[in-house]
MDAnalysis code that builds the backbone (N, CA, C; Angstrom):
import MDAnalysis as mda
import numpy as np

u = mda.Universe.empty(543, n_residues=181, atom_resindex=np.repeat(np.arange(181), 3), trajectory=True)
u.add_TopologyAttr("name", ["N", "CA", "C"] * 181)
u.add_TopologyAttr("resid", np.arange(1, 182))
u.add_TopologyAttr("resname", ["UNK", "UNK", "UNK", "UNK", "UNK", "UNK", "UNK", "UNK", "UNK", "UNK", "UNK", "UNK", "UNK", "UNK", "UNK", "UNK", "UNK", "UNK", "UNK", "UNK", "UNK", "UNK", "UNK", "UNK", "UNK", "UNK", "UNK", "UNK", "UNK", "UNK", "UNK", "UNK", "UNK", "UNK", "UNK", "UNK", "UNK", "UNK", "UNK", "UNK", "UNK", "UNK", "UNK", "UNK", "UNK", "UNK", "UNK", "UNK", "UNK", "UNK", "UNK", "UNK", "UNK", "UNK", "UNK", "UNK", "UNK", "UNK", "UNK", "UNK", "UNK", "UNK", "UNK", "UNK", "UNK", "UNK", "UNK", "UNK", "UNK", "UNK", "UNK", "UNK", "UNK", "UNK", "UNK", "UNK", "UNK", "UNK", "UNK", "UNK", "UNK", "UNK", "UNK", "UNK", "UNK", "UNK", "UNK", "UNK", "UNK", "UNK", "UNK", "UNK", "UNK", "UNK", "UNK", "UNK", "UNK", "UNK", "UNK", "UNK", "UNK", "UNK", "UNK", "UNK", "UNK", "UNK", "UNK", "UNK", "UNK", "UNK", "UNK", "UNK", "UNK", "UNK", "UNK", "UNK", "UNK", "UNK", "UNK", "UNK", "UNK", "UNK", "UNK", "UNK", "UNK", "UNK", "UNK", "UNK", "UNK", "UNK", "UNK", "UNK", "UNK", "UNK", "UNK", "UNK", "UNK", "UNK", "UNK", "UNK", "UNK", "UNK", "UNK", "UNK", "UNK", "UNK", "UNK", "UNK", "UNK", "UNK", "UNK", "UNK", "UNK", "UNK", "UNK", "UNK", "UNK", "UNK", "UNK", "UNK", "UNK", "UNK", "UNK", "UNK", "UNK", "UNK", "UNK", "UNK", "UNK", "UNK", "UNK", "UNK", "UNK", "UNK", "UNK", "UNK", "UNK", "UNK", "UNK", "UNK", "UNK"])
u.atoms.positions = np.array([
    [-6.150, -63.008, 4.817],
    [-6.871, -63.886, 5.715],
    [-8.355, -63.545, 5.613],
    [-8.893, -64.488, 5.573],
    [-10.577, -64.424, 5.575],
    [-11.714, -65.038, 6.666],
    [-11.973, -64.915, 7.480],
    [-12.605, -65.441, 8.483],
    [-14.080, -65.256, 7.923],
    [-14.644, -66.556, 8.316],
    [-15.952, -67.166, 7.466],
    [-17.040, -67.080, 8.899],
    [-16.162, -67.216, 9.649],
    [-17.416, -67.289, 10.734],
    [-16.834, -66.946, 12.424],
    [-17.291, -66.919, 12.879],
    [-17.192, -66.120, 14.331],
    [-17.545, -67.274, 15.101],
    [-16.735, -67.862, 15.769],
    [-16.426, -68.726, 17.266],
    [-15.510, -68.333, 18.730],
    [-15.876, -69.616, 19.519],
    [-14.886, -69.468, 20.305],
    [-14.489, -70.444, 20.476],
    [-13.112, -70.870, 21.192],
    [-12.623, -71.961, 21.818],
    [-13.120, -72.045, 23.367],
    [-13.436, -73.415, 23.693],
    [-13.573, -73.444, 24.797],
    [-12.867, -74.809, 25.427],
    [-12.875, -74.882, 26.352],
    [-12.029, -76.082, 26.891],
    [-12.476, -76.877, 28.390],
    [-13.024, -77.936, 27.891],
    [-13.542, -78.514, 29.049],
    [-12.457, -78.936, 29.693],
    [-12.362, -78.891, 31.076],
    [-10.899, -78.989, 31.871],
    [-11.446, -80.677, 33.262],
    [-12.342, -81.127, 32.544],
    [-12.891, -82.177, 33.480],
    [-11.857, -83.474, 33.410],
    [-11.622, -83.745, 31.709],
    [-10.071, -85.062, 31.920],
    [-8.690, -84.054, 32.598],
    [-9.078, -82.945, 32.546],
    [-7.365, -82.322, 32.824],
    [-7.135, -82.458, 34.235],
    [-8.443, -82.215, 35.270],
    [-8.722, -82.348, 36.607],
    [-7.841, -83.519, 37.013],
    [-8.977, -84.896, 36.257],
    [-8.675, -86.319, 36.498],
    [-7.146, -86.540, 36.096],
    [-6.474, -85.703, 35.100],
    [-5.315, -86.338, 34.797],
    [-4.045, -86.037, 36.187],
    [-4.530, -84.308, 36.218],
    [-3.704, -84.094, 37.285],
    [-3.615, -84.580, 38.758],
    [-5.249, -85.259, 39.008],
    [-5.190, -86.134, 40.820],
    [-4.870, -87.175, 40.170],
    [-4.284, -88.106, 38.863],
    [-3.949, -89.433, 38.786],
    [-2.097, -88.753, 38.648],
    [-1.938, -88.571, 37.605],
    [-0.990, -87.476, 37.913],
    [0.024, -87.697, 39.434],
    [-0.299, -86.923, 39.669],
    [0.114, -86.594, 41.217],
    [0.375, -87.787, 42.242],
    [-0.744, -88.492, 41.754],
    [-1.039, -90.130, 43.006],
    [-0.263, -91.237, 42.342],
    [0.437, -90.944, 40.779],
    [1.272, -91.736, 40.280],
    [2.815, -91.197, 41.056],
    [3.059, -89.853, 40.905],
    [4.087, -89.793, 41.280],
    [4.772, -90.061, 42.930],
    [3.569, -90.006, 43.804],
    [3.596, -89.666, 45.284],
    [3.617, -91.767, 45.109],
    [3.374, -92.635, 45.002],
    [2.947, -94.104, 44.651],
    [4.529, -94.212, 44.454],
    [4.778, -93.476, 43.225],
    [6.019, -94.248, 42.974],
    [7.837, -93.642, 43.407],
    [7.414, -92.377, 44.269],
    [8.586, -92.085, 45.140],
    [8.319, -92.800, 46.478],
    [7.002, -93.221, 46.942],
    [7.070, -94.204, 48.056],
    [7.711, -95.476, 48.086],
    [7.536, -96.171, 46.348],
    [8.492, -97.279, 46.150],
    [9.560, -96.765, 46.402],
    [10.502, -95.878, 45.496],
    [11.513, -96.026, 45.846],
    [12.362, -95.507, 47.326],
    [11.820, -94.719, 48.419],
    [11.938, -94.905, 49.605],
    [11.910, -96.534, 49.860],
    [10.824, -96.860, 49.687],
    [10.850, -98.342, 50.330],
    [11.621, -99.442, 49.824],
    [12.540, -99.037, 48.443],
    [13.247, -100.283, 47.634],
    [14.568, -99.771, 48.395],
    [14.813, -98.701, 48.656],
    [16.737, -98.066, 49.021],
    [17.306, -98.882, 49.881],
    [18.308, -99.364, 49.500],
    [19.252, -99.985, 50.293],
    [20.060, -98.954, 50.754],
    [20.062, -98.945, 52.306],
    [21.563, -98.223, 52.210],
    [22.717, -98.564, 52.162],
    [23.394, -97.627, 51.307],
    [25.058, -98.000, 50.831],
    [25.667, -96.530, 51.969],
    [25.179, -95.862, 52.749],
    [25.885, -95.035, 53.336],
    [26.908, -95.509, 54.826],
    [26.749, -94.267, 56.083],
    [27.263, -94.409, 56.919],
    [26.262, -95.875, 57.948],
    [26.689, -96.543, 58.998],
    [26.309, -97.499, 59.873],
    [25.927, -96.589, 61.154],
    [24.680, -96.841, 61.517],
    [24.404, -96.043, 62.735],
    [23.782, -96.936, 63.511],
    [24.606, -97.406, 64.450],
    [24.251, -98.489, 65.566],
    [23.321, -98.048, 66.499],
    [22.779, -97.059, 66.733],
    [21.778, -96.521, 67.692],
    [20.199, -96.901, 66.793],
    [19.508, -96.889, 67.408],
    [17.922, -96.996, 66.401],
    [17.923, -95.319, 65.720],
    [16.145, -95.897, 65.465],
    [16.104, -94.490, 64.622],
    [14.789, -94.476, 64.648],
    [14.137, -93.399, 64.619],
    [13.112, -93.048, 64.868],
    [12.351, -92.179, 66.500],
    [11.176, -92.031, 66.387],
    [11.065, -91.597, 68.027],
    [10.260, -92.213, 68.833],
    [10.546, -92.431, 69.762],
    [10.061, -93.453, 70.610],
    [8.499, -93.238, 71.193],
    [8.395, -91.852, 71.281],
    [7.088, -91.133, 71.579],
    [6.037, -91.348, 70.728],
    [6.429, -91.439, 69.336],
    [5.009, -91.563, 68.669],
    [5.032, -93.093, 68.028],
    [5.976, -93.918, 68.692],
    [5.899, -95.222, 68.260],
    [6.424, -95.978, 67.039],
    [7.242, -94.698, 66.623],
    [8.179, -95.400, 65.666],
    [9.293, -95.687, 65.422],
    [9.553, -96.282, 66.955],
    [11.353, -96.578, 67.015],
    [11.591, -97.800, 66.939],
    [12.625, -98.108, 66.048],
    [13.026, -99.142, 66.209],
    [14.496, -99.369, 66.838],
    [14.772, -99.866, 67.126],
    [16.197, -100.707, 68.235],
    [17.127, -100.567, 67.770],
    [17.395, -101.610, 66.223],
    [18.642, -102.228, 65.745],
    [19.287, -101.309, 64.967],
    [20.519, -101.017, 64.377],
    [21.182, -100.487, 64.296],
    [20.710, -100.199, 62.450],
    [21.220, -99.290, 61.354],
    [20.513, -99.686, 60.262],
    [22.172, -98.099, 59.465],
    [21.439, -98.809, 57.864],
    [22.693, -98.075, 57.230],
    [21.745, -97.143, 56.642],
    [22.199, -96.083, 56.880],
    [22.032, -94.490, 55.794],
    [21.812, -94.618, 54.430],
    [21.675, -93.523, 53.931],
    [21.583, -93.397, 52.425],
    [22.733, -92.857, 52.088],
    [23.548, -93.080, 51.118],
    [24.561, -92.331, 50.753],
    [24.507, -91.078, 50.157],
    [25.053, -90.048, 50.020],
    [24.770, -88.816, 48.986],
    [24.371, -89.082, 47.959],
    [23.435, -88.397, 47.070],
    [22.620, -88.993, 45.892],
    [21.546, -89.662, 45.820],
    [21.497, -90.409, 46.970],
    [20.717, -91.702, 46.826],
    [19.412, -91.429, 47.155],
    [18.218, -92.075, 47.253],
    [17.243, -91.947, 48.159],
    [17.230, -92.001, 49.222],
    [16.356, -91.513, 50.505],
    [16.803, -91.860, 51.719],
    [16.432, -92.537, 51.952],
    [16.869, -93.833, 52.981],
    [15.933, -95.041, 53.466],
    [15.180, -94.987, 54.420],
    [14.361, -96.025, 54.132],
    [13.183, -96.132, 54.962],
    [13.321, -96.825, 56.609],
    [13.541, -96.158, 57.513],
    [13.767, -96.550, 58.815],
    [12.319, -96.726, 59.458],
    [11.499, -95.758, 59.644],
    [10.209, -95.876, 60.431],
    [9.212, -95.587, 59.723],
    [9.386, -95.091, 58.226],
    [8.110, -94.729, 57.298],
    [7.619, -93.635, 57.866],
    [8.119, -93.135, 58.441],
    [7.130, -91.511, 58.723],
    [7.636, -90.629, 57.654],
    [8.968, -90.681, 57.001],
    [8.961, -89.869, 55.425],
    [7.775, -90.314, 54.184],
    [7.978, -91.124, 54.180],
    [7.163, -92.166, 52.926],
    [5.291, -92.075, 53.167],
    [5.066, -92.116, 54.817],
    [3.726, -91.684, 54.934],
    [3.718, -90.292, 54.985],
    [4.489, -89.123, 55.245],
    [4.041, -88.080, 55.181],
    [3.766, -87.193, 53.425],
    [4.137, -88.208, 52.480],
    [3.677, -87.930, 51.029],
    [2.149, -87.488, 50.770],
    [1.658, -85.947, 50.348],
    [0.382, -85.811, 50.243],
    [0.364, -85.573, 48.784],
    [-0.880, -85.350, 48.300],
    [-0.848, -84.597, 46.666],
    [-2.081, -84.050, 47.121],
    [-1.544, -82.624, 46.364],
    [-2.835, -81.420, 46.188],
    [-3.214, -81.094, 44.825],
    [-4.051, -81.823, 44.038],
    [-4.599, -81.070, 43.192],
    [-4.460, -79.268, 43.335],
    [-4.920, -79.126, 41.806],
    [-5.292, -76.955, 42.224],
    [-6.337, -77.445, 41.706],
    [-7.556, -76.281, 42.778],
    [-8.612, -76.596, 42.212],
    [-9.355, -76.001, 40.764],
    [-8.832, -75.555, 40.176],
    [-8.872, -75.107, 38.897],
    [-8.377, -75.944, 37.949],
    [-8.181, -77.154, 38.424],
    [-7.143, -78.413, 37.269],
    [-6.457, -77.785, 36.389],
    [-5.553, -76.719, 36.744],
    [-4.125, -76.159, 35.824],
    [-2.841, -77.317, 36.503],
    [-3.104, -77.630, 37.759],
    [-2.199, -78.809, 38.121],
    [-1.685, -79.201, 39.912],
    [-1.178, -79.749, 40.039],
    [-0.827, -80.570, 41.356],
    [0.050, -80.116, 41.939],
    [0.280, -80.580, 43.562],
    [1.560, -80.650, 43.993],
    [1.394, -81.903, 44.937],
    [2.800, -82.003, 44.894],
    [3.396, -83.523, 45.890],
    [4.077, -82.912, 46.751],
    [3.919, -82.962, 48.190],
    [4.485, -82.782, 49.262],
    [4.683, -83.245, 50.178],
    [6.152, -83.909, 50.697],
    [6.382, -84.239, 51.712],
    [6.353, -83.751, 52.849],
    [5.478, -83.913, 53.602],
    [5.321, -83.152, 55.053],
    [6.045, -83.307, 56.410],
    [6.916, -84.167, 56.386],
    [7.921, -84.602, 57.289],
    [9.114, -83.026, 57.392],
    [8.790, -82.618, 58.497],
    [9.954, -81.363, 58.936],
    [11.599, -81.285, 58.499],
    [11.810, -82.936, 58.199],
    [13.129, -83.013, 57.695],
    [13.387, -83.141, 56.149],
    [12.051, -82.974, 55.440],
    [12.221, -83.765, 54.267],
    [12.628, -82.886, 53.304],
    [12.823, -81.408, 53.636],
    [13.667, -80.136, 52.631],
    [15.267, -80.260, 52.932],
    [15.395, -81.112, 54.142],
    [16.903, -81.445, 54.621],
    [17.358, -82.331, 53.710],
    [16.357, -83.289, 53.667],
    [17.199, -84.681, 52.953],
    [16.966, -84.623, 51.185],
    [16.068, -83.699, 50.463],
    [15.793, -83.504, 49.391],
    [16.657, -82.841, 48.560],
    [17.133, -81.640, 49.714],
    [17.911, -80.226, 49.222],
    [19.564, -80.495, 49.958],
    [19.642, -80.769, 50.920],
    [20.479, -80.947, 51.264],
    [20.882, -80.071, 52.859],
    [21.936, -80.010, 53.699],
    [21.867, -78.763, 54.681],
    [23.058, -78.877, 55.137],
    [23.342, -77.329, 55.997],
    [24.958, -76.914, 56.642],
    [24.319, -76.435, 57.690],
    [25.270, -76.931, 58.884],
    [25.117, -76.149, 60.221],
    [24.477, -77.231, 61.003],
    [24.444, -76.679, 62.450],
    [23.718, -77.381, 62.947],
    [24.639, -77.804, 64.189],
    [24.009, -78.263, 65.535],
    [24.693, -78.406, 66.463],
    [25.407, -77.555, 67.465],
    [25.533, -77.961, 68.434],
    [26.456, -77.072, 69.294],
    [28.051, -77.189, 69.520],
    [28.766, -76.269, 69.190],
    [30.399, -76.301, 69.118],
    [30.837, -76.708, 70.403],
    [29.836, -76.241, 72.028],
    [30.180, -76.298, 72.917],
    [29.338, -77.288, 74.269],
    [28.998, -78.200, 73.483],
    [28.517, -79.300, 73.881],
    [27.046, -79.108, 74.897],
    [26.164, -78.842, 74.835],
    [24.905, -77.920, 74.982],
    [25.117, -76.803, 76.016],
    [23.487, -76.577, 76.229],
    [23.454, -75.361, 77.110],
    [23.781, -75.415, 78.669],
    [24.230, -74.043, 79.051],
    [25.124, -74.163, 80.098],
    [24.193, -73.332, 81.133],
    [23.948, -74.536, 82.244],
    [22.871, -73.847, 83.217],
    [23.798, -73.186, 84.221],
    [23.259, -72.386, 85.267],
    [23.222, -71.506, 86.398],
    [24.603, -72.220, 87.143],
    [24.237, -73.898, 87.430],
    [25.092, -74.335, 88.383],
    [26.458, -75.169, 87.386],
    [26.261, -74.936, 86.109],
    [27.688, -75.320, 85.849],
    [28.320, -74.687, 84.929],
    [28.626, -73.573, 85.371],
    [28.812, -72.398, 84.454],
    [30.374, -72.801, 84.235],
    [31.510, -72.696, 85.571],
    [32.858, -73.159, 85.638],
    [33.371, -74.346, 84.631],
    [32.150, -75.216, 84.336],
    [32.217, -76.686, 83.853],
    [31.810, -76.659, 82.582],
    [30.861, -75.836, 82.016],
    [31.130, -75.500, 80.917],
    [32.119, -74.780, 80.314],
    [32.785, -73.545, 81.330],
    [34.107, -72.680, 80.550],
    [35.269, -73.962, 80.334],
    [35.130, -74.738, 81.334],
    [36.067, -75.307, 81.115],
    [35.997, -76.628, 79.698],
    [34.806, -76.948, 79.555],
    [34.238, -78.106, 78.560],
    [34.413, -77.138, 76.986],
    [34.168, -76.222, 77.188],
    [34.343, -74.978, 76.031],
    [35.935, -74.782, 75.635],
    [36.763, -74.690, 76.871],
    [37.902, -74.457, 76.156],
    [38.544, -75.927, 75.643],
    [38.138, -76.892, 76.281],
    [38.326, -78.045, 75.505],
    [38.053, -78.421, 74.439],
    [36.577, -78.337, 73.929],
    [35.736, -78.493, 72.692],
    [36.592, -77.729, 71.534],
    [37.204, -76.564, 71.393],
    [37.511, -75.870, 70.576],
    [37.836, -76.103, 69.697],
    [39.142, -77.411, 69.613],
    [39.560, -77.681, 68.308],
    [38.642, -78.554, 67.980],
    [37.938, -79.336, 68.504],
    [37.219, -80.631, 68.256],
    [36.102, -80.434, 67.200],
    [35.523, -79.119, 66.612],
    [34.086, -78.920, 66.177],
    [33.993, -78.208, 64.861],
    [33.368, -79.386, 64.180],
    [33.697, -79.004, 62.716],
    [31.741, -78.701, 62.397],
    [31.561, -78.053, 61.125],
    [30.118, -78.101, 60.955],
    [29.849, -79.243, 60.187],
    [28.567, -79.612, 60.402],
    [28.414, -80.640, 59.913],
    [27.300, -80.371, 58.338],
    [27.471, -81.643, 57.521],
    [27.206, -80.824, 56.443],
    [26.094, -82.212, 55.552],
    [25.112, -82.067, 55.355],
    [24.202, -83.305, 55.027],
    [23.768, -83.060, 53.341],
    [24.371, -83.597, 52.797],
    [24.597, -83.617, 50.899],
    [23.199, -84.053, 50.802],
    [22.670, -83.955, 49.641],
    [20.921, -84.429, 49.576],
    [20.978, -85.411, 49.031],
    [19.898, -86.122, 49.474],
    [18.860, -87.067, 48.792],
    [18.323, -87.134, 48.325],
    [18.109, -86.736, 46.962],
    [16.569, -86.237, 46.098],
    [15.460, -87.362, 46.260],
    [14.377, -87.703, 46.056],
    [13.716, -89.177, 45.782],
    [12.444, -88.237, 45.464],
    [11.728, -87.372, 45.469],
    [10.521, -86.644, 45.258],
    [11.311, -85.866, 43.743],
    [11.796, -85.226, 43.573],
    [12.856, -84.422, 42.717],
    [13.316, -85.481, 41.988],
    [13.726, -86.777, 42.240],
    [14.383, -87.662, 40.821],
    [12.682, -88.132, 40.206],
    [12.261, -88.600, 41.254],
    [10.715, -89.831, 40.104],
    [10.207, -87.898, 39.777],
    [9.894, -86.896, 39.667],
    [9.367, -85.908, 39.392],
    [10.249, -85.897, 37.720],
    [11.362, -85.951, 37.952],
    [12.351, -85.564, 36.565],
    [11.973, -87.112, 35.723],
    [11.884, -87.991, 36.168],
    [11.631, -89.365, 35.873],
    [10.142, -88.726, 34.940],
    [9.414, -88.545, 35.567],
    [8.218, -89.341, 35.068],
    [7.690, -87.498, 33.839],
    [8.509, -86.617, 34.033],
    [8.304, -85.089, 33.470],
    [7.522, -85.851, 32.120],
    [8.685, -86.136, 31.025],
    [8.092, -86.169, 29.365],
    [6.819, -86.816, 29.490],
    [6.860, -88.179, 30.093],
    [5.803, -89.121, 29.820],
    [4.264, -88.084, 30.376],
    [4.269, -86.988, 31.300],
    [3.456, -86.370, 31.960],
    [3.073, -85.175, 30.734],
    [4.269, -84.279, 30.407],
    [4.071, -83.758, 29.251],
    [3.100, -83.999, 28.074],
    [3.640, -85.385, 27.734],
    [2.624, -85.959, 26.466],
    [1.179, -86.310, 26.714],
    [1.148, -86.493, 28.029],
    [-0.964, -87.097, 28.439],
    [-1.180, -85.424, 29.069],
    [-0.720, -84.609, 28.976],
    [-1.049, -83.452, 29.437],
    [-1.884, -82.411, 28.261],
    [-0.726, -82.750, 27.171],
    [-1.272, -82.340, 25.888],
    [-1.848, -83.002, 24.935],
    [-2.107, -84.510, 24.899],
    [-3.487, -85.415, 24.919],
    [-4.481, -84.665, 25.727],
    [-4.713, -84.630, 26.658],
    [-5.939, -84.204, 27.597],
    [-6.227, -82.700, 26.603],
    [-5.300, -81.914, 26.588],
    [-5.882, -80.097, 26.286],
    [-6.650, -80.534, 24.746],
    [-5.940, -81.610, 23.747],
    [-6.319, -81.924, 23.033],
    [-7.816, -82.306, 22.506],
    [-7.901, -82.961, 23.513],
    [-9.072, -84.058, 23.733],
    [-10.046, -83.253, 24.150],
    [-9.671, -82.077, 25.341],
    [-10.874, -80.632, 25.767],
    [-11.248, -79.725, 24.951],
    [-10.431, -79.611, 24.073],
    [-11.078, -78.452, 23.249],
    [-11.654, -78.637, 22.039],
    [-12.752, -77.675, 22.019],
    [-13.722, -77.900, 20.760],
    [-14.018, -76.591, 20.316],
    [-14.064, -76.534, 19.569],
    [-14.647, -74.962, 18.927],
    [-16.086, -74.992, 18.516],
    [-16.563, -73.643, 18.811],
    [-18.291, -73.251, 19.422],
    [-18.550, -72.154, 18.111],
    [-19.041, -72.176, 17.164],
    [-19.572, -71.296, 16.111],
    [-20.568, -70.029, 17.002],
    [-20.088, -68.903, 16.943],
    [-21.478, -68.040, 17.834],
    [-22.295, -67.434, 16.815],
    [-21.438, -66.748, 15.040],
    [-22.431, -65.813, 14.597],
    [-21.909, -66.235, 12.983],
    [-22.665, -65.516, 12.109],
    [-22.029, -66.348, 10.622],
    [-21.225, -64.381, 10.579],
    [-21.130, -64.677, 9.408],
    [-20.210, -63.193, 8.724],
    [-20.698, -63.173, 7.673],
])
């Protein structure tokens, strides 16, 4: 091997920045579609949904998502709580759903609930022993299979992200001559 001259690589990371906040605002864009396209094929829950306190309840009765599926869109507080964080070093992004339930419905969950039909105050202590020994056989755990929709368009859109990722490193780097030999 013969080296003729003395450089460095350097790498402007200014398209890598831009790729990763377009990046990111493609993927957070297009798991909001599909929240908002899901039909549900799951269970029927005749009660509304949502909370009434911060104004996003609605009345009528509406169908679930089935296991697998995306979850549907009842009040949009999943679908608006979608953020993207660039890193500020443009090595890359994150998409995060900020909704308290949304590691429930992504990942999935066990447990939950009370076996003995809630808490038992001062004055009905008798009425709970007795609601307790009733409840007993009745209480199974309950068990909520996931919904991926952040996790599928993420696996969705991976290769096509791959290839403009390594376009961009492509496109940044140039080599800098410093000294001859």
């Amino acid at each position: 091997m013969q080296i003729t001259s003395w450089g460095e690589v350097a790498l402007d990371k200014r398209g890598l920045k831009s790729l990763m906040r377009r990046a990111g605002t493609e993927i957070a864009a297009k798991t909001r579609r599909l929240i908002s396209q899901s039909g549900g094929s799951g269970r029927y829950y005749a009660g509304g949904g949502g909370s009434g306190y911060r104004g996003s309840y609605r009345a009528e009765g509406y169908y679930a998502s089935a296991p697998g599926e995306p979850p549907v869109r009842v009040t949009g507080t999943l679908r608006g709580s979608l953020r993207v964080y660039p890193y500020p070093n443009g090595n890359g992004f994150a998409v995060r759903e900020r909704a308290f339930y949304a590691l429930f419905l992504e990942a999935g969950a066990h447990g939950g609930g009370n076996p003995y039909g809630g808490k038992l105050g001062a004055a009905s202590r008798a009425a709970g022993r007795r609601r307790r020994h009733r409840a007993r056989g009745r209480y199974q755990a309950r068990v909520l299979l996931p919904r991926p929709s952040l996790d599928r368009v993420t696996a969705e859109t991976e290769a096509d992200l791959d290839r403009r990722v390594k376009a961009a490193l492509e496109k940044g780097l140039t080599w800098r001559q410093t000294k001859n030999v």
